[in-house]
Structures are given as C-alpha cells and as structure tokens.
C-alpha positions in Angstrom: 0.0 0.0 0.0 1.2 3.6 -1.1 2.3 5.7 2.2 3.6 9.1 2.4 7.3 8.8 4.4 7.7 12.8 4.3 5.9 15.6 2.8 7.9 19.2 3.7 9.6 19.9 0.6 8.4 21.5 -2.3 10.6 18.4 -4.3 8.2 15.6 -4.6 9.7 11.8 -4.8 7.7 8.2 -5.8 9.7 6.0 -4.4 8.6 2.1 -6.1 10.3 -0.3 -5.2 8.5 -3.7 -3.4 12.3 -4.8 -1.5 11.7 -3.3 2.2 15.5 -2.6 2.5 15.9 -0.7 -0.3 12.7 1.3 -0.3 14.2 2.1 3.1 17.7 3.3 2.1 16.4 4.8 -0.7 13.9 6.6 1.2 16.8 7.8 3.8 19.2 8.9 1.0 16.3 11.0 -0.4 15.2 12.5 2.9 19.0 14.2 3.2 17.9 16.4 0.2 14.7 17.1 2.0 12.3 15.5 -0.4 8.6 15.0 -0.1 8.6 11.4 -0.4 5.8 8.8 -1.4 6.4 4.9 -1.3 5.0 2.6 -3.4 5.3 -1.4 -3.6 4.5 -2.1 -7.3 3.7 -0.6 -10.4 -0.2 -0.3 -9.5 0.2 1.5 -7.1 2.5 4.1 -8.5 -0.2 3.9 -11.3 -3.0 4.8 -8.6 -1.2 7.5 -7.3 -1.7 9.8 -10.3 -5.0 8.3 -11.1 -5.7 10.0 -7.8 -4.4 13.2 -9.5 -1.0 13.4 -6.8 2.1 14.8 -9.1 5.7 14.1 -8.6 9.1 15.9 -9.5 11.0 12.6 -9.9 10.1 8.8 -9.5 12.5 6.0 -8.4 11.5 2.8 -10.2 12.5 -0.6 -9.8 12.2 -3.3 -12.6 11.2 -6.5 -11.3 7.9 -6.2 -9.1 4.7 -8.0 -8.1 1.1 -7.4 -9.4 3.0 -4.4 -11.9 6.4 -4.5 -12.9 8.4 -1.0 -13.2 8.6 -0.9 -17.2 4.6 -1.6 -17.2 4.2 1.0 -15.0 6.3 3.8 -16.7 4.7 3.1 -20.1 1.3 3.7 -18.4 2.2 7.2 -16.4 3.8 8.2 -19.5 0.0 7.5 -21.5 -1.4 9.6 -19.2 0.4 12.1 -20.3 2.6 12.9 -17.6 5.6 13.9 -19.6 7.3 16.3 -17.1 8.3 13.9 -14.1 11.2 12.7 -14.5 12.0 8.7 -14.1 15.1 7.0 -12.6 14.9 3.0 -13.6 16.9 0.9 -11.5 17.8 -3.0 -11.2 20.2 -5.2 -10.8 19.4 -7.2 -14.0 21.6 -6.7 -17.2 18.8 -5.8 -19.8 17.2 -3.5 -17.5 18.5 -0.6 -19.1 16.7 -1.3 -22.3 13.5 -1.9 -21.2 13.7 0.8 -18.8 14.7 3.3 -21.8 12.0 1.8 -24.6 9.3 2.6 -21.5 9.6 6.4 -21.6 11.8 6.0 -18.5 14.4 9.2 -18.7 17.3 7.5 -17.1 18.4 4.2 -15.7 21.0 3.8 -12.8 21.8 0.2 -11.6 21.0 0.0 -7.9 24.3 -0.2 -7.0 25.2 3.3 -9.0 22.2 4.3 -7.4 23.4 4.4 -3.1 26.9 5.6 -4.6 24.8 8.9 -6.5 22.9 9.7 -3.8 25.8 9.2 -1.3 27.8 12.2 -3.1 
C-alpha cells in the first residue's frame, strides 16, 4: 500500500520499489535532500497514485515487481500524459536498461550506481 514517508519539501519523490531494505535506504538517501517522499510497492500503485491526481518531480522505479512491474508501469504514467516527471529505472538485471529506456523512463541507474549517486 502507497504511504507518504515525508511531505515538507516543495521536491516531490515516488519512491517504487517492493524490496523493504531498499525502499528504506532509498527513502533515507532521499530525505538528506529534504524531499517529499511517497512509497509505493508495485507498479499499481504508482499507477494509482496519479489516477488520484497526486504529481511528482521525480520517481524512483524498480524493474522487477509483483502485481506491476516498473517498465509496465512507466509506459502507463507516460499514456497519461505525464511527460514532465522525470523517471530513474533501477535493477540489478543486465537488460534493464533497455527496457527501462524503450518505457519512456528518462534514465536508468543500476541500484548499486544508485546508493553511490545519492551518497555524493
């Protein structure tokens, strides 16, 4: 289920990622730039999120997820027109880039690039 983790900045974050840990490191690296961050476990529920109408600055997106997987959901924010958020895919797996890119994602960072970016 989608939760709010902070909401003081004017910089809104989706954070979707369905791996505890990481949605919780990410989450922490995120808060030291004082975002507004939402946290989502799948796809769906990023997907419900701006069904809702809620707008974001940036999502976080994992590839490989339950119920909707990352690409599936990036292909369906993007055909609801939102064309000015800006999305970060990240995985682990070797073709994620791809699939991430052919999506409408605007960027992919493995996860491990990921923790050394936000660590800077």
């Amino acid at each position: 289920m989608a939760s709010k983790a902070q909401e003081s900045s004017s910089m809104k974050a989706l954070v979707v990622e369905d791996n505890t840990v990481q949605r919780m490191v990410l989450s922490a690296k995120l808060h030291n730039f004082q975002c507004g961050i939402t946290l989502a476990v799948n796809g769906k529920e990023a997907v419900d999120l701006f069904v809702e109408g809620k707008k974001f600055d940036i999502i976080f997106c994992d590839k490989d997820m339950p119920i909707m997987t990352g690409p599936e959901a990036v292909v369906k924010i993007r055909a609801m027109g939102e064309t000015d958020v800006k999305i970060v895919g990240m995985s682990a797996d070797d073709d994620a880039m791809e699939v991430f890119i052919s999506a409408g994602a605007d960027v992919f960072v493995p996860n491990q690039s990921m923790f050394r970016i936000l660590s800077l």
